[in-house]
C-alpha positions in Angstrom: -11.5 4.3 15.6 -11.4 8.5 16.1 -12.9 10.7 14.2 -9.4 11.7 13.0 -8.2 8.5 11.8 -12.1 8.2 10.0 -11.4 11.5 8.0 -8.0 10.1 6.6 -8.8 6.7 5.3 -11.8 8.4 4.2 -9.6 10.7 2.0 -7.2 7.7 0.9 -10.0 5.5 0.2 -11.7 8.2 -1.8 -8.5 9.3 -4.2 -8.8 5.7 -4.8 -11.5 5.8 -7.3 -11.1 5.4 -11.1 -7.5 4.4 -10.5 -5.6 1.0 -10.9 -6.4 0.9 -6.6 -10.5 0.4 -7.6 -9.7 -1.9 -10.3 -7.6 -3.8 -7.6 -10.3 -3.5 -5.0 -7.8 -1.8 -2.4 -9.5 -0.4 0.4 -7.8 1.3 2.9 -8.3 -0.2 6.7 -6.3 1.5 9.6 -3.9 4.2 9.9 -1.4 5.3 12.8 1.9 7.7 13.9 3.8 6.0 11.2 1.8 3.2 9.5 -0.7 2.8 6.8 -2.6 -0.6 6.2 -4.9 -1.0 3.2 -6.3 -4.8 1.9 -7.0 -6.7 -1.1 -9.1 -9.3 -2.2 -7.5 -12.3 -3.9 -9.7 -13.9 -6.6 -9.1 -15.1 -10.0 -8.6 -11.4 -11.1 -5.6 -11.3 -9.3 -4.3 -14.8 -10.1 -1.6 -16.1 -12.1 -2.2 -18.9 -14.6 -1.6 -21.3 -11.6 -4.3 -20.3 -9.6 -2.6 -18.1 -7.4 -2.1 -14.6 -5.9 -0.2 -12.5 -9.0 3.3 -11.4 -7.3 2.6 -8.1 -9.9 -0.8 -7.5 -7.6 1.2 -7.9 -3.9 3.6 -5.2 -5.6 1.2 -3.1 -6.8 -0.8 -2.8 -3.6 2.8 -2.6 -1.7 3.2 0.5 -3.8 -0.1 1.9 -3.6 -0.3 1.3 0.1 3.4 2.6 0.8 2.7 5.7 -2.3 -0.9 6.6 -0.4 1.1 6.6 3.3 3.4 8.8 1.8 0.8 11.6 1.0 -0.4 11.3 4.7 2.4 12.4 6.2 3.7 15.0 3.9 1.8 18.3 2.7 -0.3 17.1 -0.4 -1.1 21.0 -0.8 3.0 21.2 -1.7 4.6 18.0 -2.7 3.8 15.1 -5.1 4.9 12.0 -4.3 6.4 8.9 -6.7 8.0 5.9 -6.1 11.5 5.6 -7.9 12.3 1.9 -6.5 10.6 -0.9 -5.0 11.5 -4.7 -4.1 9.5 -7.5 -3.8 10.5 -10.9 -1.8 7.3 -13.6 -1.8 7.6 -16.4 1.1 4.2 -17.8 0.5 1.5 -18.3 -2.5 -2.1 -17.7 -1.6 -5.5 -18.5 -3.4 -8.1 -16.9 -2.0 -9.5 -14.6 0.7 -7.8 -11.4 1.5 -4.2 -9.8 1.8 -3.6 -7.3 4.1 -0.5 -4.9 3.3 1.3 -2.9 6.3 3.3 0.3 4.8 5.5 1.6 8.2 8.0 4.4 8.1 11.5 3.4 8.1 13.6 7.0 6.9 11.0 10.1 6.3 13.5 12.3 4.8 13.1 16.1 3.4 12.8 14.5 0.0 13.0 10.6 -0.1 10.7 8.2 2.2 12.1 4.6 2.7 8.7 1.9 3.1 8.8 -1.1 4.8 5.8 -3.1 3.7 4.7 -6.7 4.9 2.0 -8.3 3.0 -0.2 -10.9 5.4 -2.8 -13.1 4.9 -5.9 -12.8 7.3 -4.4 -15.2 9.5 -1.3 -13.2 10.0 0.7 -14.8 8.4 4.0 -13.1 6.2 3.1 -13.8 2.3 5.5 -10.9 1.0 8.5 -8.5 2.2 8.6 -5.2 -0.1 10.2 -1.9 0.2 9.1 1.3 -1.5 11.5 4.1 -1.9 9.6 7.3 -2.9 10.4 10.8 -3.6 8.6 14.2 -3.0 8.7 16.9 -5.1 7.6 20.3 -5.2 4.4 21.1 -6.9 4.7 24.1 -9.3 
């Protein structure tokens, strides 16, 4: 990985702390043109009664994944960033391991970013479909 590439998930990884993201154990992973990747454990923290993944935790590291990507690729010096929508469709339950959530760029707008994010399991395959629309705002 670059040097470049080190100093951003460096800086995500680090506005992580004392924050829902530490409680969830996100850690950001890789990062690209247009794409953001952070992962999760899953462990009985993040279970349901049922023993299994939480569909609250997928959407919640969709959203901090696709929130995070947004500050990358805006100026963090002059805008904010939150989400004002976000959908969640689960295809498959998982137990234990890790989750691995992809946030790519579908519309980067002057104000609203539209999130495609596709939640895997370490073997690739699709556990959840979200989108995250989010909005940046001035800072005063």
């Amino acid at each position: 990985m670059d040097e470049y590439k080190e100093k951003i998930l460096k800086v995500c990884n680090a506005s992580s702390k004392n924050t829902m993201m530490e409680t969830l154990q996100i850690e950001y992973i890789d990062v690209g043109e247009n794409f953001l990747v952070g992962k999760m454990p899953v462990n009985p923290s993040v279970h349901q009664p049922d023993g299994v993944l939480h569909g609250g935790a997928m959407v919640a590291l969709a959203e901090s994944v696709g929130s995070t990507a947004s500050y990358i690729f805006l100026d963090a010096q002059k805008m904010f960033v939150r989400g004002i929508e976000i959908s969640a469709n689960h295809v498959k339950s998982v137990r234990d391991g890790e989750v691995f959530a992809r946030a790519t760029i579908v519309h980067k707008g002057r104000t609203t970013q539209l999130w495609d994010i596709k939640i895997t399991n370490a073997d690739g395959d699709l556990i959840s479909i979200c989108k995250l629309t989010t909005i940046a705002l001035p800072r005063k």
